[in-house]
N, C-alpha and C positions, 0 to 999 in steps of 0.2 A: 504494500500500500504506500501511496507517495504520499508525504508529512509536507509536502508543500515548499518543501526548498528547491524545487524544481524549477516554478514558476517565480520564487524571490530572483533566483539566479538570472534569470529570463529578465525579469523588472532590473534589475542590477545592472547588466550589460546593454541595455537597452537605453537605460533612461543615460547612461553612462555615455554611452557610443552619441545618442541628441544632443547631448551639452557641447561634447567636444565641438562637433561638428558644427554645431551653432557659435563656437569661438567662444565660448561661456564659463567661467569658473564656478564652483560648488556658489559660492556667492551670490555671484550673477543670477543664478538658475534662482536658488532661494529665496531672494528678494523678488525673481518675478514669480514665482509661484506662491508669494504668501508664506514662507515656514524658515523654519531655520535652516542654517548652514550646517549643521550637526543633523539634522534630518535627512537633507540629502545626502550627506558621505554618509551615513548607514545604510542610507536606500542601494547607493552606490557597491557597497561591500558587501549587501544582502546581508546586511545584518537585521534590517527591519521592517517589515509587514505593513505593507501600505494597505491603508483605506480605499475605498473608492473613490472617496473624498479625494484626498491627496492624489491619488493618482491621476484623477480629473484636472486639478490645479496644473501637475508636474505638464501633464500632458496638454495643457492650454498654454502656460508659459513655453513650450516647446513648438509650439505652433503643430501639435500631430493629436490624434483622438487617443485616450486609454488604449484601445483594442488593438493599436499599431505600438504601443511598448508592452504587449503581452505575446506579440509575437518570435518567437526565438529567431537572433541574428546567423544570416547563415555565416557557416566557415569557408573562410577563405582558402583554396585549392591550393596545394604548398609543395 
């Protein structure tokens, strides 16, 4: 049975991979999405269980929907 770190992992690299790419520091992101800066490096690290809530904010400051940081990133061919 999956405990759910499957999908944190998933939020983690995801919301992770948006910032960068948007040129954004844990900072940046936090201030636009309403929360702290310590909220997002956990979210980052999958250390911490988003909301829907939050995850709605993360993903409106990121200019993309929830359903597109729940998506797993694919791997790049190496």
């Amino acid at each position: 049975m999956d405990d759910g770190s499957g999908i944190i992992g998933v939020v983690a690299e995801t919301v992770r991979r948006a910032r960068k790419s948007a040129g954004w520091s844990q900072e940046d992101l936090a201030l636009e999405a309403d929360v702290d800066r310590t909220y997002i490096s956990q979210v980052e690290r999958g250390k911490r269980n988003v909301t829907i809530v939050v995850l709605s904010k993360i993903a409106r400051a990121l200019k993309t929907t929830p359903d597109r940081l729940l998506i797993p990133p694919r791997k790049s061919k190496g």
